[in-house]
Structure formats: C-alpha cells, structure tokens
N, C-alpha and C positions, 0 to 999 in steps of 0.2 A: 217453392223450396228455394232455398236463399242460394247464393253462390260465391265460391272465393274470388276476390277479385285478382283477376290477371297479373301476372308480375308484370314488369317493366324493368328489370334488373337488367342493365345492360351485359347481353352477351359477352365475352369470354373469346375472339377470335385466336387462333396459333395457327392460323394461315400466314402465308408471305404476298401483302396488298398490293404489292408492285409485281408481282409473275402472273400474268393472263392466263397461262395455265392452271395455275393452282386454284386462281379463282373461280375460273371454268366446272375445274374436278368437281370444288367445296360448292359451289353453285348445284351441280345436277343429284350432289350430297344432297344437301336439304330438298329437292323438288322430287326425289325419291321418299325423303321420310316426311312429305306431305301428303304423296301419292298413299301410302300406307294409312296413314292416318282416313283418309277417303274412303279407303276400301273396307275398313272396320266398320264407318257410320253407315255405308252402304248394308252392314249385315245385321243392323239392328233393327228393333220391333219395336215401335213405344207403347205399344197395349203389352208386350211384354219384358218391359225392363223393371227390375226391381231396383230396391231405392241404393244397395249397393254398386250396381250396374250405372246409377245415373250418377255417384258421386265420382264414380270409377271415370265416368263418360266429361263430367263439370272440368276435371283434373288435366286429362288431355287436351281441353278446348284450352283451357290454360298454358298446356304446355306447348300449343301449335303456335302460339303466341309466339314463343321463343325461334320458334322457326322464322317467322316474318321477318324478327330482328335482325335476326341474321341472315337471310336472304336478302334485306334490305342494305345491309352496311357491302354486303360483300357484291349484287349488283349495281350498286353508285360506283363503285369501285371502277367495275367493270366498264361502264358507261363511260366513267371521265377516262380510263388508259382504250378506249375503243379508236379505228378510226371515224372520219365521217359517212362514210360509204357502208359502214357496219353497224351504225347507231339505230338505224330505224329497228333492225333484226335484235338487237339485244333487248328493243324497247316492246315489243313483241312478244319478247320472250317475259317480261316482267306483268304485262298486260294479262299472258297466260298465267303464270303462276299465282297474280294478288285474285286472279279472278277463281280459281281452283281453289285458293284458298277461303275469300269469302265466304262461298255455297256452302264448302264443305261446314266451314264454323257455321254458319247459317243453320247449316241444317242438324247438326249436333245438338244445338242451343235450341232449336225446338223439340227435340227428343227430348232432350233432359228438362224442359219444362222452364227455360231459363229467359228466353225471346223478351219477358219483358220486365226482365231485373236490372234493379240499377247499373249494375256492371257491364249487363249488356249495348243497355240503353245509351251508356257515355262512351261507348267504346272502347275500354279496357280492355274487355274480353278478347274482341271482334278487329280491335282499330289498335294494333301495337303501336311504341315509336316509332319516329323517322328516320332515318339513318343520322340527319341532323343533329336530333336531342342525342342519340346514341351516340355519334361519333365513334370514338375506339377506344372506351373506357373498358376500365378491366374491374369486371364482375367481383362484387363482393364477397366474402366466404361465407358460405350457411350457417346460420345458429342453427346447431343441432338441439333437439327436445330433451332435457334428462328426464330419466328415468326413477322410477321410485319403487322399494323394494319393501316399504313398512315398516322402513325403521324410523322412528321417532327423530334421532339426530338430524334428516336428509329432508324433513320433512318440509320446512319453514324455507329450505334454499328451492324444493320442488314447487313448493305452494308459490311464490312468490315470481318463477322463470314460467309456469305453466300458465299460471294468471295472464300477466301480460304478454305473450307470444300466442294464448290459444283461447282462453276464457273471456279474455275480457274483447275480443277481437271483434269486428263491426262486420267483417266480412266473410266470416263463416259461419255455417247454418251451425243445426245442432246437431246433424246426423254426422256433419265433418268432426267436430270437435267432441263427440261421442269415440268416434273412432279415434284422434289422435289421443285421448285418453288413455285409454283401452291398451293401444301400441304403447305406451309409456309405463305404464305398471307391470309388475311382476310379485311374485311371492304374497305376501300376506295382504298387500295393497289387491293384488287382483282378485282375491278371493272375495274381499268385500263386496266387488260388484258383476261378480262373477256371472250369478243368478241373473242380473234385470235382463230385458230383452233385448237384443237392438235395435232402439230406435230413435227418432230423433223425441220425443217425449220423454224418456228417460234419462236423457243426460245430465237436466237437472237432477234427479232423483241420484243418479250414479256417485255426481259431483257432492252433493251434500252427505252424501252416505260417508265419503271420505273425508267429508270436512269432519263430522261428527266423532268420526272413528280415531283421525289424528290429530285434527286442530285441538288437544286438549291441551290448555295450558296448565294446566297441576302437572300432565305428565311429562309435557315438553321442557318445563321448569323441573322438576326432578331429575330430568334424563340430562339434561345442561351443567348441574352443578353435579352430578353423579360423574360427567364426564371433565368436569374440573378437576375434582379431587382426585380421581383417576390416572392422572396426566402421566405416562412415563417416566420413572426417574432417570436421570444422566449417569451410566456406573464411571466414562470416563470422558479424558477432555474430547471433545467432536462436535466440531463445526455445524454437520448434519443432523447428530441430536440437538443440538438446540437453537436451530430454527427449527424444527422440528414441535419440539416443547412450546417455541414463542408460538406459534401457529395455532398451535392445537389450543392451548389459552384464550387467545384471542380471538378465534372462532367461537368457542363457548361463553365467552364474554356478549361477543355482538348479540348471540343470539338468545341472551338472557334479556340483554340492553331491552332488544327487540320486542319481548314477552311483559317488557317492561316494569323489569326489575331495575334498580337504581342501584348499577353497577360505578358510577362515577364518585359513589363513597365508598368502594369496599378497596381501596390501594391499600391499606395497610393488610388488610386480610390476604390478599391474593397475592402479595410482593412474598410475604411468611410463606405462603400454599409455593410459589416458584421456588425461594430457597432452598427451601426442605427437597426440592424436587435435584438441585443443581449438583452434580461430583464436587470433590474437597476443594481442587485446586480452584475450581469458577468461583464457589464460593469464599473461600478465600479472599480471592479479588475482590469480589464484591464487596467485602467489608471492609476493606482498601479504599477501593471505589467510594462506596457510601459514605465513611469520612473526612475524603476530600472534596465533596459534593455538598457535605455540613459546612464547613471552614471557609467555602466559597461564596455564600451567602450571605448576604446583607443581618436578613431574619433568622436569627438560631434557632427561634420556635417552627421554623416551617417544618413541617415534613415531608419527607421521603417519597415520591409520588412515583407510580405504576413507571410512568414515561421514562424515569431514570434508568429503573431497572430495564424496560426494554432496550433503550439504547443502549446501555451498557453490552447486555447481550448480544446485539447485534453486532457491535465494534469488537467483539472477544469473536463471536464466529469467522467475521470477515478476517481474522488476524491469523486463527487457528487452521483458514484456509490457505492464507497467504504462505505459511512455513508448512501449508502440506504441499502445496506445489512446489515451492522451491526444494525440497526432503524427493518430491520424487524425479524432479529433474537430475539432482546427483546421485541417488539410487539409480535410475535410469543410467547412466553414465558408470558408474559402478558395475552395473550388472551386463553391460555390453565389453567391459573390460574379463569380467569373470567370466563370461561364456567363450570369449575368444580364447583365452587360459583355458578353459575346461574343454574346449575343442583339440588342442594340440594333443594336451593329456590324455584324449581318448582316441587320438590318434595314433601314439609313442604305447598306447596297452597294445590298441590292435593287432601293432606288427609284433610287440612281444606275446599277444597269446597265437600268432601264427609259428610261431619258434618254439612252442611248448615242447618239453622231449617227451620222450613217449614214457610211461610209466604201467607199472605190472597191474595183474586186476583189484587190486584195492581190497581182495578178501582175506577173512583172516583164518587161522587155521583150522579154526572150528567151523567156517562157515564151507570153508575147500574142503574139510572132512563130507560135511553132510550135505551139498552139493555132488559128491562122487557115490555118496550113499543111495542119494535117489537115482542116480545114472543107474548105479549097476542093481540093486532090489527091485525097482519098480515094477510089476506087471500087470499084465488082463487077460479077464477070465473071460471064458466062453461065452458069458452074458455081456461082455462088452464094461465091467464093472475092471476100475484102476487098484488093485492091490500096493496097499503103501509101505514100508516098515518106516517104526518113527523113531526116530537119531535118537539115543541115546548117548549121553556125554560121559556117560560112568557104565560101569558093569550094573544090569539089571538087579542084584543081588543088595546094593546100596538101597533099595526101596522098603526093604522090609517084610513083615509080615504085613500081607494088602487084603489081608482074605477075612480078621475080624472087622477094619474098619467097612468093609464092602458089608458083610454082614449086618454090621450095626446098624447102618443107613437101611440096609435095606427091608429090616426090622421098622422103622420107623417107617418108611414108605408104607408098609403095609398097614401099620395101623393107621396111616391120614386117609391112605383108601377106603376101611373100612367105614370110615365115617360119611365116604363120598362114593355111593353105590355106583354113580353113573361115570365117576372117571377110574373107577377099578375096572368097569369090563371096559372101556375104551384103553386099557393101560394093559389089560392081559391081551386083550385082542391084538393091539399093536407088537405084543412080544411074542406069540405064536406064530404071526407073521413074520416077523424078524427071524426069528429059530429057523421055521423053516426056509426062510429064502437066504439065509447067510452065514450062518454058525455053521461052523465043521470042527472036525474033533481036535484037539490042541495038543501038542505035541510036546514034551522037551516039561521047562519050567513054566507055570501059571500064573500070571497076574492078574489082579481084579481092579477095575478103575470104578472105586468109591462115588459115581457121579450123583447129582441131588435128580427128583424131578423136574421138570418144567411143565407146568399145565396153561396153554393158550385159549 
C-alpha cells in the first residue's frame, strides 16, 4: 500500500525562544502529544486493521513528524540558552524523546504495512528536518481542496485544482485519493459515485465516472456561452456592478478559450453583448470614449478591441469608487452634525412631555353615555351567564317594523334546509337547545334581529 509522504512544512512556533520557561512548558507540550500518539499504536492489531484504520494509522505517522520539528527547533533552543552543568540533562532528555519517537513511528509503519516504502526508506516519514533546515520559518497556509457540487460552470476550475493537488500526486495511494474525492463532492457529483465500493480499485472507476458525466464539452460550451449572454445588466451607475459584470465575462471567456473555442476573434461580438449589458450614463461614455480611442490612432481601419472596453470599465469603476468615498466621508460628517441636533431636540420634547397638563378622559358623549350604560344594566344570572343591554342611540321605535324582514329570512332559511337534510336537524337541534337553556318570556316591545345563517 503506497503512503503520503511526510511533510516537512516547517512548523509554525508562537513560543517566546528566549524564556526557558516557556520553552520548558512547549517542550513537555509535545513529549505529551508523543506519548499519546504511543499509546494508540500500543492498542492496535495488524491482523485487525482495516484499510480505513491504516490510512487513518499512514496520516499520524505523518503528522508525528511535525512533532519532531518542533521538539527539534525548540530543544536546540533549550540547549544553546542552558548552563554547562545542565547540558548533559537536556541532552538526555532529547536522547529520550528521539528515542520514543523512533520505536513508536517504527512500529506504526509496520502496522500499516509501510516499513519498506519509499517514504519510509528515505526517511521522510521516520527522519523529519533539523532544527538547522527548519530554522524559524513561518509555515505556509494550506491549500484547501474545493469542492464540487455538479454544476457544469465549477467544473473545469474543480477538474483542473483536484488534478494537480490529488490525482496527479506521486505520493498517494488510491485508497487516500479515493477518499479525498469522495470528501470534495456533494450534491449531484456524489451521487454519481455514490454506489462504487470503497476501495482503492475503484478510484479509478469513480474518477472516470465523473470525467464522463461532466467533462462534456458540448455541455460545458453551452453552459459557458449560455452564461455569457446571461450576464447581469447594470440598472445604474456602480462601481460593484461592473467589476462585477467584467468578472463574470471574463471567466466565461477563459473557460471557453479553454474548451477551445477561438475566443480572440469574437471582440466585436462580446464588446455589443457588454454594451447592451451597461446603464445609460457608462454607455454614454463609452461612446465618448470609443471615439476618442478612433481619432488617436494612426490606423482609422483598426478596430475596437475587447481590451479597450475593459480598461475603460475598469477606470469608470475605480472613479465611481473614488466619489463614493469621498460622498460618504461628508455624509459621515453631515450625519454626526444631524444626530447631535437631533439629540438636543429630543432632549427639549423630553422635558416638555414631563410638563404635559393633565387633560379629561378623551370620551365623547356617546361613548360616556354607553359606558355608564353598562356600569349600571350589566348583570349575572344564577348560571354564572353576563346579561348585557345594548346602547341604543335612538328610541328603539326608529327600527321599524323588524318582524316581516325576520320573517322573510327566515322563510328562506327554511327552504335552503330543506334541501340540506343534515344541517336542518343540526340547525333545529341547536335551537331547541338554545330555547331551552336561554329564552325567557319578553316583556314590553319586541324586536327581531333578521340574522342570516352561518354553516361551518
């Protein structure tokens, strides 16, 4: 089984190399997450590691590497600020730790089946740098892996970062680069190779399944100029929209170039495709621009090339930004003028709504009438039921004859029941009930409230 070879990325110190102390701490730091490391290869089986377990197991032995380094840089440390009477016991203590270390890598690298691969062999794995090569250089930032989601657009910048960082690699088996695949797809990408097994046998099969599936060039050329024409238009002037616009052009340009279409003759076509795309005022300029760019020229036959139009674009955003900073540095200035003015003035309400005179309840005489109405009519009956009388504004007498329209309705009620057998007895049963839990005999003059049904 093949193995990644070892970094050698020099570590990363944010120790302080001149405090004995600290180096001390950072010292028994790593001789602790060596120890750890020991005690895992201690609990393993090689009749039972599976092939997950040993890429799991390759990864560590690599990253125990980074411990050396750094145990390395930071005991030379140690050693040159020691006294002489203390040198032997530091040298003791290094004696201990390369030696812990060895075994342990030693004996990991036979588990995982690695003892006599080139990486071991040359001592990458096993044999970190010196403190010397290392010195106190500052560790490089990771290229992280992108990822791919099955879109056609994303596909050509995946294809091309995945290739040389994982595929084309000398130093990883196929069950590693199986795996970082696998972690790099999502959505319709991983479904493609969702099925195969894991194993290092299939990675090709995985890999080509995906070639097949997105390296189409009819679609990736459709999907390219589909995303040309497409381009956002500009509604107004903005810096942000158009880099925005140049960006997104010229991405789908390269990745046409790429597909190897013969994009270095289409400027006239694509300059028309941007225009159309630009708000009044850019264009405008443009056509400004464009013939004083004619009149400058030697050649009156020449044409108009792509590069015109982008620079142009470019020096109108850069300008468009320039007069937004300086607009919001006096706005900013403006608006700490208006907030200190809008502070005082909310300080001068303050004290006048603490001055407020007192004023009456705000009711009017109809509402003071039928507010004392329900004071004094309101009661409850023996069943715990609110008896209400309801305000009238006029003498009850103003209402009329109420007793044919209640009639009429109530004629037509009758006949839409009839047609609806099942909410006629849900409609008498509800009013036998009513009658008898709440009608009593009525006294004086009679009203009828003409109300409609409601069926829920």
């Amino acid at each position: 089984m093949a193995t990644p070879k070892a970094s050698v990325t020099p570590i990363s110190l944010t120790v302080d190399l001149n405090d004995p102390r600290v180096l001390t701490q950072r010292r028994g730091t790593l001789k602790g997450k060596l120890t750890l490391f020991a005690k895992y290869v201690a609990t393993l089986n090689k009749a039972n590691l599976t092939n997950i377990q040993k890429v799991e197991l390759q990864l560590r032995i690599n990253n125990a590497a980074s411990y050396y380094q750094d145990f390395d840089v930071v005991q030379t440390r140690i050693e040159e600020l020691a006294e002489s009477s203390d040198l032997l016991k530091h040298l003791e203590y290094r004696e201990e730790f390369e030696g812990q270390y060895y075994q342990t890598v030693a004996a990991a690298s036979e588990l995982a089946d690695v003892g006599n691969s080139p990486a071991v062999a040359n001592g990458s794995a096993a044999a970190p740098a010196s403190a010397d090569s290392v010195g106190y250089k500052v560790k490089l930032p990771t290229i992280s892996l992108p990822t791919f989601d099955g879109s056609y657009e994303h596909w050509l910048g995946f294809r091309d970062t995945y290739t040389s960082l994982i595929h084309d690699s000398k130093d990883l088996g196929a069950i590693q680069k199986f795996h970082y695949l696998r972690a790099a797809l999502t959505g319709t990408a991983l479904q493609v190779i969702k099925s195969l097994e894991f194993s290092a046998e299939n990675y090709t099969t995985a890999w080509e399944l995906l070639e097949n599936r997105f390296n189409n060039h009819r679609l990736l050329t459709h999907n390219y100029v589909k995303s040309l024409f497409n381009t956002q238009s500009i509604n107004k002037e903005s810096a942000t929209q158009i880099r925005k616009l140049i960006d997104s052009v010229l991405r789908s340009l390269r990745a046409l170039k790429t597909l190897g279409e013969p994009t270095d003759s289409w400027d006239t076509l694509v300059i028309y495709l941007i225009v159309t795309k630009l708000d009044a005022a850019t264009e405008r300029e443009w056509e400004e621009h464009k013939g004083s760019v004619n009149s400058n020229r030697q050649d009156s036959t020449s044409r108009i090339k792509l590069t015109d139009l982008i620079t142009f674009l470019q020096n109108r955003a850069d300008m468009l930004e320039s007069i937004a900073a300086n607009h919001s540095k006096n706005t900013h200035s403006n608006s700490h003028d208006n907030k200190k003015s809008s502070n005082q003035s909310q300080f001068h309400n303050f004290w006048e709504l603490e001055e407020v005179p007192k004023i009456g309840d705000g009711l009017t005489d109809d509402e003071r009438a039928c507010e004392q109405l329900f004071a004094s009519t309101t009661q409850r009956d023996k069943d715990g039921r609110f008896l209400v009388r309801l305000p009238l504004k006029e003498s009850a007498d103003a209402l009329g004859d109420t007793y044919d329209v209640a009639r009429s309705r109530f004629l037509s009620l009758e006949r839409k029941l009839e047609r609806l057998p099942d909410y006629k007895k849900m409609y008498c049963d509800f009013m036998h009930t009513s009658r008898a839990q709440t009608w009593q005999k009525c006294t004086g003059k009679s009203l009828f409230n003409p109300t409609n049904e409601t069926f829920n």
